[in-house]
C-alpha positions in Angstrom: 26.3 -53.1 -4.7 28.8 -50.7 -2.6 27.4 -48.7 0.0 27.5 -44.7 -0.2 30.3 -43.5 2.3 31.6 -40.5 3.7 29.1 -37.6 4.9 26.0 -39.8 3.5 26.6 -43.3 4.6 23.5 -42.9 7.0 21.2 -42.4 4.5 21.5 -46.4 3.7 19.5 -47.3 6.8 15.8 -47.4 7.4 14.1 -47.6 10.2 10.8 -47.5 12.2 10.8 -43.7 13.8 8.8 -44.8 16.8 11.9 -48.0 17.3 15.3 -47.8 18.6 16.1 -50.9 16.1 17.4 -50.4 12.6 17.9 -52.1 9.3 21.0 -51.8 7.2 20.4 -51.4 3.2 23.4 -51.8 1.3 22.5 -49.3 -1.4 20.9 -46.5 -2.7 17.5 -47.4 -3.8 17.3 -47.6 -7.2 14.2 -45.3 -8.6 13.3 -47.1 -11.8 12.3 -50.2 -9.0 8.6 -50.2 -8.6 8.7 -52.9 -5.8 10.2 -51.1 -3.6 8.7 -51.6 0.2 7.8 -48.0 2.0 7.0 -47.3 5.2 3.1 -49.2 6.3 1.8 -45.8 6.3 2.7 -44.5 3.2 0.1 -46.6 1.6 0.3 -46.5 -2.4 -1.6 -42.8 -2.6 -0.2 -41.7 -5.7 -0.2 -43.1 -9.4 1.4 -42.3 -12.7 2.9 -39.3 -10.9 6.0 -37.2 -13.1 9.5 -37.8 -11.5 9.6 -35.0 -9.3 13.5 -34.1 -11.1 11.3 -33.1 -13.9 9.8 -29.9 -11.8 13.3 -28.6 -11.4 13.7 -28.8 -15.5 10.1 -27.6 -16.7 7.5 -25.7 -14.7 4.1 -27.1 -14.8 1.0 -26.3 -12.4 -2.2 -28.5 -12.7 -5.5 -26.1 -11.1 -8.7 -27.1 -11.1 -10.4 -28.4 -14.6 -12.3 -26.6 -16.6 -16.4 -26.1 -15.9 -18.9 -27.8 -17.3 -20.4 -26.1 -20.3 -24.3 -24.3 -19.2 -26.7 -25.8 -21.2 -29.5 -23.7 -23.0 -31.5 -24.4 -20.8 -30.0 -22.4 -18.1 -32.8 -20.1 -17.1 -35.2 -22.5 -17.4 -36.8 -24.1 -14.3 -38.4 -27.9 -14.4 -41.7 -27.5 -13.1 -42.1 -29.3 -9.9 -38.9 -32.0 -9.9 -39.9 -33.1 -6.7 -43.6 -34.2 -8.2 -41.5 -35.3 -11.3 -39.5 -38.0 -8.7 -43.3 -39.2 -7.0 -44.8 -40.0 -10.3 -41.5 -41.8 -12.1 -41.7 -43.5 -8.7 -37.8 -42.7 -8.2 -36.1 -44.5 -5.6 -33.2 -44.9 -6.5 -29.7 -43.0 -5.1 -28.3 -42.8 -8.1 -31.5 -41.5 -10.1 -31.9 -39.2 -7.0 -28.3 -37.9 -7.8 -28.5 -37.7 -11.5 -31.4 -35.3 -11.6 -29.5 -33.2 -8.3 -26.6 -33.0 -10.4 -28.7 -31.9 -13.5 -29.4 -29.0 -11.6 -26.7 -28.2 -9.7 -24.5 -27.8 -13.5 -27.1 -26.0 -15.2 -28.8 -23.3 -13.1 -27.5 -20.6 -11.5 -28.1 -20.0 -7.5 -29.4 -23.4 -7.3 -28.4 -23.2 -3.5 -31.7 -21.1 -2.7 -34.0 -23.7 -4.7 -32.6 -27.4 -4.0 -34.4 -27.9 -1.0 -37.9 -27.1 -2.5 -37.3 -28.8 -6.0 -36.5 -32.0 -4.2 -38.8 -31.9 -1.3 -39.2 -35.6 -0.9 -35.4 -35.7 -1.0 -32.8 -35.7 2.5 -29.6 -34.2 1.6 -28.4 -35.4 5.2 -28.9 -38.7 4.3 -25.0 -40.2 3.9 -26.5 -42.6 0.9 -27.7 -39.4 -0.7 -24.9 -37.0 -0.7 -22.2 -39.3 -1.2 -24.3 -40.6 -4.2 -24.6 -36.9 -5.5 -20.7 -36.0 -5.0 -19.7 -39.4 -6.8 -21.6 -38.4 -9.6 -20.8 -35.0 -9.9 -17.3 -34.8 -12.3 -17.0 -30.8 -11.8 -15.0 -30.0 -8.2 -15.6 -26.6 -8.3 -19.2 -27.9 -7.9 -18.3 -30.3 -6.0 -17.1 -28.0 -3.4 -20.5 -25.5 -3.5 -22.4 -28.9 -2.4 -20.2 -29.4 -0.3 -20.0 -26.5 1.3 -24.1 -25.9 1.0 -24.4 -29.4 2.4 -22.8 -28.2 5.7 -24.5 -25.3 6.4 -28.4 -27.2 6.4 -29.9 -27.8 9.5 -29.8 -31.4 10.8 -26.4 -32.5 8.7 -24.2 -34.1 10.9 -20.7 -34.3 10.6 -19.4 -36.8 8.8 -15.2 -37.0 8.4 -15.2 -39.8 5.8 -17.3 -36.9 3.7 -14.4 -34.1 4.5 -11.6 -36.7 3.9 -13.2 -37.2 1.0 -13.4 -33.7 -0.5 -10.1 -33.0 0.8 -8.4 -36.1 -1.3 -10.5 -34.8 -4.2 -9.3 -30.9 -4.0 -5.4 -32.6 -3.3 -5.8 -34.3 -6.4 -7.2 -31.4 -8.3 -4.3 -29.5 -6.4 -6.4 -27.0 -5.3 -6.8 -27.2 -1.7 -7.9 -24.7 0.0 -5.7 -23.6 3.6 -9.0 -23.1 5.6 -10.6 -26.5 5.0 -7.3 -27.9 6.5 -7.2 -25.7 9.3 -11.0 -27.0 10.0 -10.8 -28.7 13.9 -13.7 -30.4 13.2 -12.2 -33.3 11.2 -9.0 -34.6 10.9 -7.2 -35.5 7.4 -6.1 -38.5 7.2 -1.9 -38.7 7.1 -2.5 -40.3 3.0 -4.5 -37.0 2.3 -2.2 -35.0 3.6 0.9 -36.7 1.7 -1.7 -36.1 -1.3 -1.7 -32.4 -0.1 2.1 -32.0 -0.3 2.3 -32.5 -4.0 0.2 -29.6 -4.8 1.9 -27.7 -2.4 4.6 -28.5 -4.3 3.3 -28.0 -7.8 2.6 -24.4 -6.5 6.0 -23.9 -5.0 4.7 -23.2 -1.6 7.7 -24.9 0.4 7.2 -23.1 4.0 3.8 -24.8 3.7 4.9 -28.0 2.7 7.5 -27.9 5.7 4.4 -27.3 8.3 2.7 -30.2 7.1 5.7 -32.4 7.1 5.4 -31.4 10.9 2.0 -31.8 11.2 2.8 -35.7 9.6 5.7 -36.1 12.2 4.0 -35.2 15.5 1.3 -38.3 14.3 4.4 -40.9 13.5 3.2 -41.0 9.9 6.1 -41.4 7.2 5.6 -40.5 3.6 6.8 -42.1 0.2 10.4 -41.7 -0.7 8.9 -39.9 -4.1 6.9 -37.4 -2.0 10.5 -36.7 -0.1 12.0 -36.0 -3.8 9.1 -33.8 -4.4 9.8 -32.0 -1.3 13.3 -31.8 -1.9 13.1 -30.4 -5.2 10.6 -28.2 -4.7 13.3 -26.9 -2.3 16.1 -27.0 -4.4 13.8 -25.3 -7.4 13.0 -21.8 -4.5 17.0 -21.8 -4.0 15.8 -23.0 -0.4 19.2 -25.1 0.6 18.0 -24.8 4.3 14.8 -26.6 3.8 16.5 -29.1 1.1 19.0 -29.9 4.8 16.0 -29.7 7.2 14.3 -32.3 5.0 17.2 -34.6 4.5 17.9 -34.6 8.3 14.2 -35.9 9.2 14.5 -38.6 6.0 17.5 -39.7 8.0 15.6 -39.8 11.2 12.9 -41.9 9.6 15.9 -44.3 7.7 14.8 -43.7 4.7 16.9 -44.9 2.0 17.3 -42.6 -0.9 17.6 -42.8 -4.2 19.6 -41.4 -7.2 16.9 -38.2 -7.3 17.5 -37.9 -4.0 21.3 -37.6 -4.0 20.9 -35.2 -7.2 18.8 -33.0 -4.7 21.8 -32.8 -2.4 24.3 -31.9 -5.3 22.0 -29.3 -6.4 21.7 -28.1 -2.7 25.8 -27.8 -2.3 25.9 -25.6 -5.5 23.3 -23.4 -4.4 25.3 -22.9 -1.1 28.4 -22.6 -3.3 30.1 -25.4 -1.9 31.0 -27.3 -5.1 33.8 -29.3 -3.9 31.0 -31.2 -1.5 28.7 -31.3 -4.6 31.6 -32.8 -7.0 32.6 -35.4 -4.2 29.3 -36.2 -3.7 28.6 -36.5 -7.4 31.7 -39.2 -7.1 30.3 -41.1 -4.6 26.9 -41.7 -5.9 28.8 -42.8 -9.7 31.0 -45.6 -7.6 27.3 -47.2 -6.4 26.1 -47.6 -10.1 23.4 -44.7 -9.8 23.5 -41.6 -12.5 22.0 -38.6 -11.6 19.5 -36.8 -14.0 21.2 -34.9 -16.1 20.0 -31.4 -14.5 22.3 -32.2 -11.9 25.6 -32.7 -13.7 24.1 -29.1 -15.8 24.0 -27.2 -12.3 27.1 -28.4 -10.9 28.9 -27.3 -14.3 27.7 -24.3 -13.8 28.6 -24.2 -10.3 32.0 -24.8 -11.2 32.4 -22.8 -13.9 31.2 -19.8 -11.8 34.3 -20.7 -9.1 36.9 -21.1 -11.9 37.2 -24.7 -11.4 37.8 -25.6 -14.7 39.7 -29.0 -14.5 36.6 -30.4 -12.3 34.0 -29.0 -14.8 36.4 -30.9 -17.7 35.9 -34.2 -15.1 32.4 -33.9 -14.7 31.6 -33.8 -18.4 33.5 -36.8 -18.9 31.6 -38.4 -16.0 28.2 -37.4 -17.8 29.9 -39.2 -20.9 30.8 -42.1 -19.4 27.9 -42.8 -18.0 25.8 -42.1 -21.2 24.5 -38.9 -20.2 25.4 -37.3 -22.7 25.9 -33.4 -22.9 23.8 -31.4 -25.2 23.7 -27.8 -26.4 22.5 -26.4 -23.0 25.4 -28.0 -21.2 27.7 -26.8 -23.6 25.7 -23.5 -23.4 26.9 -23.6 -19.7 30.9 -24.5 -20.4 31.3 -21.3 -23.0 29.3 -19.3 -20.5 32.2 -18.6 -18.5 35.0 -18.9 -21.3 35.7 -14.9 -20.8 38.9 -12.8 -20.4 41.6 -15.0 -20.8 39.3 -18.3 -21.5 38.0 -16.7 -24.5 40.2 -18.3 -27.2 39.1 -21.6 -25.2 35.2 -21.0 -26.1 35.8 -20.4 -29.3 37.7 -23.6 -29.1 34.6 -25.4 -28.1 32.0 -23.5 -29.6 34.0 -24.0 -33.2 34.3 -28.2 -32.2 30.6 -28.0 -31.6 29.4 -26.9 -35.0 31.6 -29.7 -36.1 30.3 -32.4 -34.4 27.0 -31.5 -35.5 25.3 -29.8 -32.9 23.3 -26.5 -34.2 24.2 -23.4 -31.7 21.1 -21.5 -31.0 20.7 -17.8 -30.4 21.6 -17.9 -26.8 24.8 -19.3 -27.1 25.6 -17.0 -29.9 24.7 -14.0 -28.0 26.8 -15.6 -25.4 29.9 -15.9 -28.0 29.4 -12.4 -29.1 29.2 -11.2 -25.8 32.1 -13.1 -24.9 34.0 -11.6 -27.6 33.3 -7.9 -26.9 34.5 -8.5 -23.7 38.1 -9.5 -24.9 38.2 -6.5 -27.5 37.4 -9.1 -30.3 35.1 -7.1 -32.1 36.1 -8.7 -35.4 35.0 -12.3 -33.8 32.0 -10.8 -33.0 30.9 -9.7 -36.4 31.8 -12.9 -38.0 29.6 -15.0 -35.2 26.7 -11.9 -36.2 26.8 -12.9 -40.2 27.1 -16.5 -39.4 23.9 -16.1 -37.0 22.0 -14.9 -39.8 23.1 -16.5 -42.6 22.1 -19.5 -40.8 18.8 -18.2 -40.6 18.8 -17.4 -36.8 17.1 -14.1 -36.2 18.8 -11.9 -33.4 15.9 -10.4 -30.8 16.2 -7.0 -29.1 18.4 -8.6 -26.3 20.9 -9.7 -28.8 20.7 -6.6 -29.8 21.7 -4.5 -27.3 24.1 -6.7 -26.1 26.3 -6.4 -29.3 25.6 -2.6 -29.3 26.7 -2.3 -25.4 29.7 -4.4 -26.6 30.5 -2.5 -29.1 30.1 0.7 -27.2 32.9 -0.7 -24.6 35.2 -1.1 -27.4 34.4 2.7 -28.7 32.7 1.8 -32.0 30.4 4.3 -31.1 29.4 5.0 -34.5 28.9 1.4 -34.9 26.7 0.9 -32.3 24.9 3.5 -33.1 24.1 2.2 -36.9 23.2 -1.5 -35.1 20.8 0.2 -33.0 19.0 1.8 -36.2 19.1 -1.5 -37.9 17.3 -3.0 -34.8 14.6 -0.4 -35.4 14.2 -0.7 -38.9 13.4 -3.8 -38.4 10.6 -3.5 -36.3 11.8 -3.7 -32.7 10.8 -1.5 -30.4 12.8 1.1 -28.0 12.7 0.3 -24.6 14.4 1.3 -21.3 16.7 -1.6 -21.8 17.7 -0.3 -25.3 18.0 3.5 -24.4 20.1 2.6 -21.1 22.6 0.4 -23.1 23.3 3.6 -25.6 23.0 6.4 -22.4 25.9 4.5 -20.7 27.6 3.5 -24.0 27.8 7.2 -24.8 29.3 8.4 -21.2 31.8 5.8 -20.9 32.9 6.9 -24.7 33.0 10.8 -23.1 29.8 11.8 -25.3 27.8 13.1 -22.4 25.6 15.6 -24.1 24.3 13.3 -26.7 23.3 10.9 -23.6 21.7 13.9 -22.4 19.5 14.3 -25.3 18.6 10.5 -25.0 17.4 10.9 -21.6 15.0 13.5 -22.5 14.2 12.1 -25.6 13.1 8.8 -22.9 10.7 11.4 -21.3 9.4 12.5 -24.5 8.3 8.9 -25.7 7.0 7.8 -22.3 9.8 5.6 -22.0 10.3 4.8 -18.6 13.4 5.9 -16.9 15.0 3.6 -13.7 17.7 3.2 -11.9 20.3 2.5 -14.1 19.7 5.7 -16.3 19.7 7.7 -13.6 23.5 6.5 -12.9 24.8 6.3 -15.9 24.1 9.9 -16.7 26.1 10.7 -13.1 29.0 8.9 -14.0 29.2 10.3 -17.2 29.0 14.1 -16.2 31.4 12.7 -13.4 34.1 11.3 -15.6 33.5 14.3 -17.7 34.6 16.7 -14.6 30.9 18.1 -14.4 30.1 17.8 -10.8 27.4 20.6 -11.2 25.6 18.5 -13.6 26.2 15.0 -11.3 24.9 16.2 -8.1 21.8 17.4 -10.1 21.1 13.7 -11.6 21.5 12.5 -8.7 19.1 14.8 -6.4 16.7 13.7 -9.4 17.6 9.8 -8.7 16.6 9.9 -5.0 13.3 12.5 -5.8 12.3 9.4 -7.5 12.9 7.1 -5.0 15.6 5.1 -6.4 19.0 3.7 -5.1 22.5 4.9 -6.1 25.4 2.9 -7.3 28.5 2.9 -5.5 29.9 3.8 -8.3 28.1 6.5 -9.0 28.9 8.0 -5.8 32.2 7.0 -5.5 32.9 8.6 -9.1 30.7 12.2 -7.9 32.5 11.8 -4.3 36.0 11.8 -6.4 35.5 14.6 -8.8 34.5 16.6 -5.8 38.1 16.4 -4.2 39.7 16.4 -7.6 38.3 19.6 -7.7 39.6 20.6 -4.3 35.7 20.3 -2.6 37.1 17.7 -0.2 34.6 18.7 2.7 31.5 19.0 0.5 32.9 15.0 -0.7 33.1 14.5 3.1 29.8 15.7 3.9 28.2 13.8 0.9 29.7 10.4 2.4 28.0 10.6 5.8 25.0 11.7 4.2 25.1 8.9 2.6 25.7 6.5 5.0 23.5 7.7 7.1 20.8 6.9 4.3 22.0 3.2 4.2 23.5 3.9 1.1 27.4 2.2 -0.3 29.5 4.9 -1.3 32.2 2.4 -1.9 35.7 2.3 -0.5 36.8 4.2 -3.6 35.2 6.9 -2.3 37.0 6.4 1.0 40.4 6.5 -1.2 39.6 9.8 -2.7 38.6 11.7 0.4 42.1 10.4 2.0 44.1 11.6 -0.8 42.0 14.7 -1.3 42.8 15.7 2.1 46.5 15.0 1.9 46.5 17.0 -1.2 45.1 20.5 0.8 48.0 19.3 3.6 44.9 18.8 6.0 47.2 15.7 7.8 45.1 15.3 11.1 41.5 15.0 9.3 43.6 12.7 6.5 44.8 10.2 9.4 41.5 9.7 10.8 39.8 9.1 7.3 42.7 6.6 6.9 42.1 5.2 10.5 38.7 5.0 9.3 39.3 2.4 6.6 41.6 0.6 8.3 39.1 -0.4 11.5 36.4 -1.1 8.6 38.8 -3.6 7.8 38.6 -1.5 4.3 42.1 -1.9 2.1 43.4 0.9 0.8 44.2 0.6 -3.0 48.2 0.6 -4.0 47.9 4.3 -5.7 46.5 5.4 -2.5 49.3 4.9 -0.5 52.0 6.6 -3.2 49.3 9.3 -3.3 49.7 9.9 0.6 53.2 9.7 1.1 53.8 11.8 -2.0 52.0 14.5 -0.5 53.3 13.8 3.0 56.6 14.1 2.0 55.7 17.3 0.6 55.3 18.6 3.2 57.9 16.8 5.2 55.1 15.2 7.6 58.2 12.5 7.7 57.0 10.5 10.6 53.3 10.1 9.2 55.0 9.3 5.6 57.2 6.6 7.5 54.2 4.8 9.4 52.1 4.9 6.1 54.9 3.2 4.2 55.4 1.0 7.0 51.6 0.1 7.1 52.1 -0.2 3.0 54.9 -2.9 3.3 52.7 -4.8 5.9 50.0 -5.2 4.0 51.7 -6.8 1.4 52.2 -3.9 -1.7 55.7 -3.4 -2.9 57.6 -0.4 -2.7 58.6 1.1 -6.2 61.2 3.5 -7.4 59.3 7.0 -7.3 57.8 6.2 -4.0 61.2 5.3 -2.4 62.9 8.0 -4.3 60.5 10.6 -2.9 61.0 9.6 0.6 64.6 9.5 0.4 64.7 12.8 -0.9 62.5 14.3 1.7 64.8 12.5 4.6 68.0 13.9 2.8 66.6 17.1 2.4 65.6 17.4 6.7 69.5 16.1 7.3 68.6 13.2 8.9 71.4 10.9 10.2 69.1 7.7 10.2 68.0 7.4 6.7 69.2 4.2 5.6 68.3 2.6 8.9 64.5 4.0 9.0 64.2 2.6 5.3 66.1 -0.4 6.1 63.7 -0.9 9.5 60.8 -0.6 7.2 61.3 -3.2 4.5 62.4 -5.7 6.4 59.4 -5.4 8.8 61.2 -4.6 12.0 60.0 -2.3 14.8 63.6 -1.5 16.2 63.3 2.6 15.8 59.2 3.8 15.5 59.0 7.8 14.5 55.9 8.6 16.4 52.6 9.3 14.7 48.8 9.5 14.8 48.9 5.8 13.0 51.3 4.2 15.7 48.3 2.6 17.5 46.9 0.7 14.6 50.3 -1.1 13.9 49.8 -2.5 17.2 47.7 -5.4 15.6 49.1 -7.6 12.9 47.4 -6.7 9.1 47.6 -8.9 6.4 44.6 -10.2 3.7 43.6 -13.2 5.9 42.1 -10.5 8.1 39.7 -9.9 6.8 40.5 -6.5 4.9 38.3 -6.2 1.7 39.9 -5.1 -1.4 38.4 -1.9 -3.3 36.2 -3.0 -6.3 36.3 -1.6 -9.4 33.4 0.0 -11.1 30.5 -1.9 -12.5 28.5 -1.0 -15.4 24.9 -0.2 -14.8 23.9 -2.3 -17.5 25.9 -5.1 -16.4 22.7 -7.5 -16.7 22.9 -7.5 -20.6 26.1 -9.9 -19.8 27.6 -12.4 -17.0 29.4 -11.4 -14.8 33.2 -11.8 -15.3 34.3 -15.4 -14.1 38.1 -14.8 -12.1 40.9 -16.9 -13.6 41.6 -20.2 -11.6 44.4 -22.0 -10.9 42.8 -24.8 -12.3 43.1 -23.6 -16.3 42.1 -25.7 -19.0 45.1 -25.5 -21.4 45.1 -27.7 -24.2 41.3 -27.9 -24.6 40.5 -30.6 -22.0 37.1 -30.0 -22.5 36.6 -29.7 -25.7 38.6 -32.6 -26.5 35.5 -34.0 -24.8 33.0 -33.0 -27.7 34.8 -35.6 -29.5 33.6 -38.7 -27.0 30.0 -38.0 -27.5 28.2 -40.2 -29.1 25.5 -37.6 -30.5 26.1 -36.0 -33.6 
């Protein structure tokens, strides 16, 4: 079979860690092999053990089992055991230990009585205890003896006895960090790989790092399935830096992976969004003849799909295909996921093909659909997919709910939101902070402020529990309303209660405040709240620069424009007309020139009303180098420079790849009742690539 090349062609060799000498192995090891030689240490520990893939997909913890039942006689005390023992002329270990462990399960506090019920009896005889702990079934119990056992005069230690109760507490996954941190014994390395799967079952992966360290400093190697654990424990805490940490030392040790293992690497590329490692990777274990579970080909979709690479997410499903792992309704779930904006029409495509090959959409994906829909102002599409929901007996929950009524809210059905919301009620859902948010901000992006208002107190009324995002909404609403009054009071309320302000909220207050001609008060809120470690956002920065050019304040308008500049902040296209218009207004001519100039160089085009303004301006001052100042400006040269305030930030070339970051747009505050927008790639998925691939499966 072909060796794996490329970045992970070292992973095919094995060797002894303590040797310089190393064995070639011409192929992934295949997992479903059960002959399979591991390191001599290793030691077969472990039996009838889940595939440690099967974490990522389901969460399951095993504790400690269940106690023994107390019998009715609880209370009750034998008389005299000890005699009891003398006259049945008990011997016997295991007699000894049966009537011990009678006692220990059924009466409370034995530890003060043991010693005199069994007088004739030495606990700190090995024969004895190990007898008594082999017999007893409960490990909670097991542990009291144990620990009682130590603390009696005469017991000497005994480290097969705490290897013991430390393989039994591993196996129960329950053990406990101060027995292993006890110096008097130490755990043997097949307890300690034993250990490692609890840890792992309780997704405690800094731990289970320390005792891989612990296992290295004493040359001891564990199982390639206890490496899968590790490594997908890792993947399943979004740890990619213990996922390479681990692969590094499996290296070290040559040990050979297998396909779970590689699936832990994919997964570890798409959690550090580097999905063109994960797909090549994903090619390079196929060409060996080993499929990864089908988790993996689910997360890299969804990597993809996230980063707009469309044509590999159409190549990976064919893959999965090909290699009969088929796709079901969760990876399908994952392709319309990020069908939005213009890949809308293309979900529907696939969601339609779906239905007909069979497959039964459940509610997520119809939420998904509906959500999709609103998005692209296809609020007809989204009532059809509703009715069909229903009359196929699916029955929407409160989160479907609200995320049809914040859809149609965007689209300014107020009045039907408004009736789906009392439809939710009636039929016996209950208002929450989730549900009163979605309508607050539904009913300030729709200009209805004052109704919001009402809802807010009505919040307070029904001990509804007001957070963050109701706090912003209602600022942006009186905001976009032109009620600054009313905003700055929301949001003094918002930081009394000890929560954290959008940057849109304060960019919206912040630009109503110099709309309004209160440019210092918008100055003064910005480095207050900077100075808190709150965003205001670079829009904000945009509306304090055109604020001041507005009230002709040039000197304070160049340094705010400095300002964004060395925060490698780029101004937004309107913001530069804005500023030269108001320049040129007042014939600032040099400063209108350098902005312009700045404009061109960082990459914006000039249109007609800006030009026109600045060549009126020029005309209007009688100056005889008009055409060549313009002329010297678009074409980028530096032949004639007007001085200005700007002329020592032009010394340093500007363009996108340095770093400059583009001014957001606002986010809703109840942006987590949808994903996220996915940006359009170049890579787009005309003519239904993928779902032309709902056709090749073979389930139906």
């Amino acid at each position: 079979m072909a060796r794996i090349s490329s970045i992970f062609s070292n992973l095919s060799r094995r060797q002894n860690p303590t040797s310089s000498h190393s064995t070639t192995t011409p192929q992934i090891r295949n997992r479903n092999l059960c002959s399979d030689k591991f390191s001599i240490n290793s030691e077969d520990v472990l039996h009838n053990q889940r595939s440690p893939i099967e974490v990522i997909a389901q969460d399951r913890m095993l504790g400690i089992g269940e106690a023994s039942a107390i019998s009715e006689e609880l209370m009750g005390k034998p008389p005299n055991l000890g005699q009891k023992l003398a006259e049945n002329r008990v011997t016997n270990a295991s007699e000894i230990a049966k009537e011990v462990c009678n006692v220990i399960r059924t009466r409370p506090k034995w530890e003060n009585t043991l010693l005199s019920d069994f007088p004739t009896v030495s606990f700190t005889d090995p024969s004895v205890y190990s007898e008594i702990l082999k017999q007893q079934s409960d490990l909670f119990l097991s542990l009291q003896f144990y620990l009682w056992l130590r603390s009696l005069d005469g017991f000497l230690f005994d480290p097969v006895l705490c290897n013991e109760m430390f393989g039994r507490l591993a196996e129960a996954k329950d053990v406990e960090k101060n027995l292993l941190d006890d110096r008097e014994f130490e755990v043997e390395p097949r307890f300690l790989e034993l250990y490692t799967r609890s840890l792992c079952e309780n997704e405690l992966i800094d731990q289970v790092l320390n005792v891989f360290e612990r296992l290295k400093m004493i040359g001891y190697c564990v199982s390639l399935e206890t490496w899968n654990w590790a490594l997908c424990c890792s993947v399943k805490m979004g740890r990619a830096d213990a996922v390479w940490k681990l692969h590094e030392d499996m290296v070290k040790y040559g040990v050979a992976p297998d396909a779970d293992t590689m699936g832990c690497l994919i997964m570890a590329f798409c959690l550090e969004n580097n999905v063109s490692k994960g797909f090549e990777l994903l090619q390079q274990v196929l060409k060996t003849g080993h499929v990864p579970d089908k988790i993996v080909f689910d997360n890299l979709i969804t990597a993809l799909g996230k980063n707009g690479k469309y044509g590999k997410v159409s190549a990976v499903m064919r893959k999965m295909i090909v290699n009969n792992c088929y796709p079901d309704i969760h990876t399908y779930h994952e392709v319309v996921r990020f069908c939005r904006g213009e890949m809308t029409n293309e979900g529907v495509r696939i969601f339609n093909e779906l239905k007909k090959r069979g497959y039964y959409p459940d509610r997520v994906m119809y939420t998904t659909m509906i959500d999709n829909l609103c998005e692209n102002k296809d609020v007809r599409g989204a009532w059809t997919l509703w009715f069909e929901m229903i009359e196929g007996g699916i029955i929407p929950n409160e989160f479907t709910y609200n995320v049809f009524v914040s859809g149609l809210f965007l689209n300014g059905c107020v009045d039907e939101a408004e009736k789906l919301h009392k439809e939710m009620l009636d039929k016996g859902l209950l208002e929450t902070t989730v549900s009163f948010n979605t309508r607050i901000y539904g009913l300030c992006i729709n200009s209805r402020v004052e109704e919001a208002r009402i809802l807010f107190e009505e919040m307070n009324e029904k001990g509804i529990v007001r957070d963050s995002m109701t706090f912003n909404s209602m600022i942006q609403g009186f905001s976009k309303q032109g009620n600054a009054a009313e905003a700055m009071y929301f949001l003094d309320e918002l930081l009394k209660q000890g929560f954290e302000p959008l940057s849109a909220s304060l960019a919206s207050l912040i630009e109503i405040l110099c709309d309004d001609g209160h440019v210092k008060e918008a100055e003064r809120m910005w480095l207050d709240m900077s100075e808190k470690g709150f965003n205001p956002g670079d829009d904000a920065l945009s509306a304090i620069v055109y604020g001041l050019s507005r009230q002709g304040q040039i000197v304070d308008m160049n340094e705010w424009l400095q300002h964004m500049i060395q925060s490698r902040v780029k101004p937004k296209m309107t913001t530069f007309e804005k500023v030269i218009e108001c320049l040129c207004g007042a014939y600032r001519l040099d400063d209108a020139l350098f902005v312009l100039h700045y404009m061109v160089k960082m990459g914006y085009l000039l249109k007609e009303d800006t030009c026109y303004s600045l060549v009126d301006a020029l005309c209007k001052v009688k100056s005889r180098h008009v055409q060549t100042l313009l002329s010297n400006i678009v074409e980028g040269t530096d032949h004639q420079k007007p001085r200005s305030p700007l002329s020592s930030l032009l010394n340093k070339p500007v363009s996108e790849s340095d770093g400059l970051i583009p001014c957001t747009e606002d986010t809703s505050p109840i942006s987590n009742l949808s994903n996220q927008s996915i940006s359009q790639s170049d890579e787009h998925i005309h003519g239904s690539p993928v779902s032309s691939l709902i056709g090749q499966s073979a389930l139906s």
